[in-house]
N, C-alpha and C positions, 0 to 999 in steps of 0.2 A: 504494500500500500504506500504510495509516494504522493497522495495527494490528502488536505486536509476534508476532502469530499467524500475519499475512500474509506478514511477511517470513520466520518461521521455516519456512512450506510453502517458499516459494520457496528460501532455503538449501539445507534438505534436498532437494529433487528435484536442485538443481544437485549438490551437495558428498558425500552420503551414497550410496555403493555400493549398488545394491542387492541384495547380498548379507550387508548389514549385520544384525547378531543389532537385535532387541527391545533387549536391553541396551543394546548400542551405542549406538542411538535416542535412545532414554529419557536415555542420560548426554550425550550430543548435544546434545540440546534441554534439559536442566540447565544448562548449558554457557552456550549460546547469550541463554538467559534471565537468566540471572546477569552475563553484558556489559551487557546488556539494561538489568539494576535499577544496576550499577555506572554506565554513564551518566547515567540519571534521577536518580541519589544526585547527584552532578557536579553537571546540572542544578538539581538543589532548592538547594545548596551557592548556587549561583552566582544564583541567584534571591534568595535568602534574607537575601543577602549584604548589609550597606551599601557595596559597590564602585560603581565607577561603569559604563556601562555599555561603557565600552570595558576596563573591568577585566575585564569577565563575556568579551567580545568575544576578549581575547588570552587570558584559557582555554580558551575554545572555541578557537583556532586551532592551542592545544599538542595538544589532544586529536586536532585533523585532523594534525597535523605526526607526533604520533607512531604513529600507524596508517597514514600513509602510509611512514615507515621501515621498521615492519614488513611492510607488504604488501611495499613494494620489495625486501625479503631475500627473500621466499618464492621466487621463483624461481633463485635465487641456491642454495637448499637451502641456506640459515644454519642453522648447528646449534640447538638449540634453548637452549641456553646464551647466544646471542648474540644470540639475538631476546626473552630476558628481559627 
């Protein structure tokens, strides 16, 4: 998948009910798109940057570190207060 459209089909067939409204959808894929530019935004950051490249290297590894925190709550049913 090399497209941020490829993963969003895939997402939604996994994640999305389907008995989900239109709306739902639509704000779904809002959603999903907007993590989407907020990385890219990170990446351009970190490109852009005069760091070095092990600079660029342990931001990218917060970014893995903290979406592995949160996936490891999800089953857990962390409140959503605590997976802020």
């Amino acid at each position: 998948m090399n497209t941020i459209n490829a993963l969003w089909l895939d997402f939604a067939a996994k994640v999305i009910p389907p008995g989900a409204s239109l709306g739902q959808r639509k704000e779904m894929k809002r959603v999903f798109y907007a993590g989407a530019w907020a990385v890219i935004g990170i990446m351009l950051e970190i490109s852009a940057g005069d760091g070095s490249e092990e600079a660029g290297a342990a931001v990218f590894q917060g970014l893995i570190d903290e979406c592995r925190v949160f996936v490891e709550g999800l089953p857990r049913g962390d409140s959503p207060e605590k997976i802020n």
